[in-house]
N, C-alpha and C positions, 0 to 999 in steps of 0.2 A: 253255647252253640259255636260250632268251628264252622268256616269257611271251607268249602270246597271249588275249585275252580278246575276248567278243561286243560290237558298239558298244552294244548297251543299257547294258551294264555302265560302258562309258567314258561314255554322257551323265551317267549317276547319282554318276561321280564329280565328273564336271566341274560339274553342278549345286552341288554342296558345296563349290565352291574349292579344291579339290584339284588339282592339277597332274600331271598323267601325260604322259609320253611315250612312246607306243606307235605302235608299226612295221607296218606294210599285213603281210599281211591283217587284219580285225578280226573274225574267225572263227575258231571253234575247229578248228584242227589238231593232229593227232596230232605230240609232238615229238622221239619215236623212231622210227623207220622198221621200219614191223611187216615180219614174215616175207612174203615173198612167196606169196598166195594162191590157190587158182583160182579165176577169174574167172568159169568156165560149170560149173555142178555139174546132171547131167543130170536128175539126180533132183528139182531144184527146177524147170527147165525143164519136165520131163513134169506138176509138177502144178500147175504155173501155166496150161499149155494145158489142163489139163484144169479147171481154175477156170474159165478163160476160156470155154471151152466150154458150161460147168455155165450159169454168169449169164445166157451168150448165152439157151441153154436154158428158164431161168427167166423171160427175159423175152419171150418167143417163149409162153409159155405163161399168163404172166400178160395179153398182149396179146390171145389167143385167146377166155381166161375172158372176158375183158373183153367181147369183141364177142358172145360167145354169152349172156350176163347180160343185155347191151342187145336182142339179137335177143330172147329170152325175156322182156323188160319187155315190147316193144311187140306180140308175141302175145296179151301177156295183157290189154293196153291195148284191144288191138281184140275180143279177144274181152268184156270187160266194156262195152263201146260206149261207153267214157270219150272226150272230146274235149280237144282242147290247150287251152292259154290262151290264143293268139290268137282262136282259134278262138270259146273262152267271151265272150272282152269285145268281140269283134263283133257276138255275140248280142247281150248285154246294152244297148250303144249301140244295137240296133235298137230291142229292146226297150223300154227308158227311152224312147228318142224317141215310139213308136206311146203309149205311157202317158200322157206328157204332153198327145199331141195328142189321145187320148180324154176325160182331164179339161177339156181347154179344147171340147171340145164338149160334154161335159155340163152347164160352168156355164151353156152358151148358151143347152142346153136348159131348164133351169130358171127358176120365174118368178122376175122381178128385187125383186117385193116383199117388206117384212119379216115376214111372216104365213106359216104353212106353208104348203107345199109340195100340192098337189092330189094322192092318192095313187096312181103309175102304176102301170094292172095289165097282166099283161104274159098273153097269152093264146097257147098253144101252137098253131101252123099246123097248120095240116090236111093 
């Protein structure tokens, strides 16, 4: 009977200076010849297909959750009148621009000297 052993086990000895001479394959085999087995046992086959089935299942059902959680986020989205983020910092870039350019007309409007400012009253139309 020869020894067989995994190549891990041969770098680790070879690493150490140790000298082995070991015969292909370097893979654990069995080095009695076991009883002849059966190969298809039907009892394992029916509940493998039926694992098989089960996951299918499971994931056919977790895909479904999935879609009906995101239909139900954006129901609820639309019903609270919430808007995207592109949507927000389109706003905002309009917005900051129209801000700015109302500042740079109000400094225009005001007088350029260092003394206050004459008090604007602002009187309601008619």
């Amino acid at each position: 009977m020869r020894l067989l052993v995994p190549s891990a086990l041969v770098a680790a000895v070879r690493n150490r200076g140790v000298r082995v001479h070991i015969e292909a394959p370097t893979h654990f085999v069995a080095s009695s010849p076991t009883p002849a087995m059966q190969s298809r046992n039907p009892f394992f086959d029916e509940a493998a297909k039926v694992m098989e089935q089960a996951i299918g299942l499971a994931q056919a059902a977790g895909e479904e959750a999935k879609s009906a959680l995101r239909a139900q986020g954006d129901r609820m989205a639309v019903e609270l009148d919430l808007v995207r983020r592109d949507e927000l910092e389109a706003m905002r870039a309009v917005l900051t621009a129209e801000i700015a350019e109302l500042r740079a007309e109000l400094a225009a409007l005001r007088p350029a000297g260092p003394g206050p400012s004459a008090p604007v009253s602002i009187s309601p139309e008619a």
